[in-house]
C-alpha positions in Angstrom: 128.6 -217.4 177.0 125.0 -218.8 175.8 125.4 -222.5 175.4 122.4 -224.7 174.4 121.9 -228.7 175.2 119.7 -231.2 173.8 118.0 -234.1 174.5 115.3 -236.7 174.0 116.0 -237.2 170.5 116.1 -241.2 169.2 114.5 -243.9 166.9 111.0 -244.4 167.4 108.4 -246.1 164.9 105.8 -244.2 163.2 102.7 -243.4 165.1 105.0 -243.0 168.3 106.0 -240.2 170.8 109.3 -238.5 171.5 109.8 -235.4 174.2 113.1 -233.1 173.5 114.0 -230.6 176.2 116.6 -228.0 175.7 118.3 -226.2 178.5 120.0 -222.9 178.3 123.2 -222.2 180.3 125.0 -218.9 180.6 124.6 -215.8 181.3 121.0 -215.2 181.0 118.7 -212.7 182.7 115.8 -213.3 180.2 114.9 -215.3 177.0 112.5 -213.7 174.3 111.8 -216.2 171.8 112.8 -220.1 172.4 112.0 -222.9 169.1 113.1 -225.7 167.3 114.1 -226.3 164.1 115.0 -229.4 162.1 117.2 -230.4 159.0 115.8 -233.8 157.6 117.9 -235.6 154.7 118.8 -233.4 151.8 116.8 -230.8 152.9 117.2 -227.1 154.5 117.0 -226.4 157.9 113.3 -225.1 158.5 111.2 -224.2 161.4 109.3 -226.5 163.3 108.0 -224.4 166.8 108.2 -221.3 168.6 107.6 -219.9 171.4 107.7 -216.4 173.0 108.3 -215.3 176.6 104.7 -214.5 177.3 103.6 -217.9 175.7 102.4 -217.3 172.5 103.3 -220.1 170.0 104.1 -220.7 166.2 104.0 -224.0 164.5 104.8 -225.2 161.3 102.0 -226.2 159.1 102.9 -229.7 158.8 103.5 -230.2 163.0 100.1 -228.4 163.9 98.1 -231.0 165.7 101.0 -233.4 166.5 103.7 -231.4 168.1 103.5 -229.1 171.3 106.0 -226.8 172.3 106.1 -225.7 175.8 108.2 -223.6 178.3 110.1 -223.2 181.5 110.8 -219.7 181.8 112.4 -220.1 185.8 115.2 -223.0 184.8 115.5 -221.2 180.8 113.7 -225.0 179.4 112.4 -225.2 176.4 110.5 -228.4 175.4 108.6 -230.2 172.0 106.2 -232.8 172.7 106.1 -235.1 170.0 103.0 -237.3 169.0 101.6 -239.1 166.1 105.3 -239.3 164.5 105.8 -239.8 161.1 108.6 -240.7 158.5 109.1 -237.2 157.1 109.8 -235.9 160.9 112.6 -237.5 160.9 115.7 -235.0 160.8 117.9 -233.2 163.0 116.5 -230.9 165.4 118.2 -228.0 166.7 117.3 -225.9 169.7 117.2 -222.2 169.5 116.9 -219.2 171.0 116.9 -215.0 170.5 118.4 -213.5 173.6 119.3 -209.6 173.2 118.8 -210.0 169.8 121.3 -212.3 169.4 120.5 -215.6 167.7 121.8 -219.0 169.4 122.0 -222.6 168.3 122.2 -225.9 170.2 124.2 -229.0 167.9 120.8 -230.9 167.4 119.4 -234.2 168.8 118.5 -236.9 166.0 114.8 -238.3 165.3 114.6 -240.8 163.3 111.3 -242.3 162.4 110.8 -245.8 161.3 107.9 -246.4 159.3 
């Protein structure tokens, strides 16, 4: 059993910095691909960072520059440094993984962005 657990999410005022981390429990030998995605107000959950085993990352367009995602591959950690925040970052983020092709979701940590 894969279980994922957020934290670091809050209310900070634009311009300002937030760090999540995610830690994966379970029964894991080996994570391939490790992200987060968000869900803002009225909107559709949509990817925000990714990053594989080896290190290689994907960012959406609108976090390049801002947001850096990072890993710990020996404690299965998966982090998003969060600078220069803005009003439309503001959302739900959910932690995610791919592990033996399998797709796993933590229950999100809030950021909400005051402007």
């Amino acid at each position: 059993q894969v279980q994922l657990v957020e934290s670091g999410g809050g209310l900070v005022q634009a311009g300002g910095s937030l760090r999540l981390s995610c830690a994966a429990s379970g029964s894991i030998f080996s994570i391939n691909t490790m992200g987060w995605y968000r869900q803002g107000p009225g909107k559709q959950r949509e990817l925000v960072a990714t990053i594989t085993t080896g290190g290689t990352t994907n960012y959406a367009d609108s976090v390049k520059g801002r947001f850096t995602i990072s890993r710990d591959n020996a404690n299965n950690t998966v982090y998003l440094q969060m600078n220069s925040l803005k009003p439309e970052d503001t959302g739900l983020y959910y932690c995610h993984i791919i592990y033996q092709s399998y797709w796993y979701w933590g229950r999100g940590t809030q950021v909400t962005v005051s402007s």
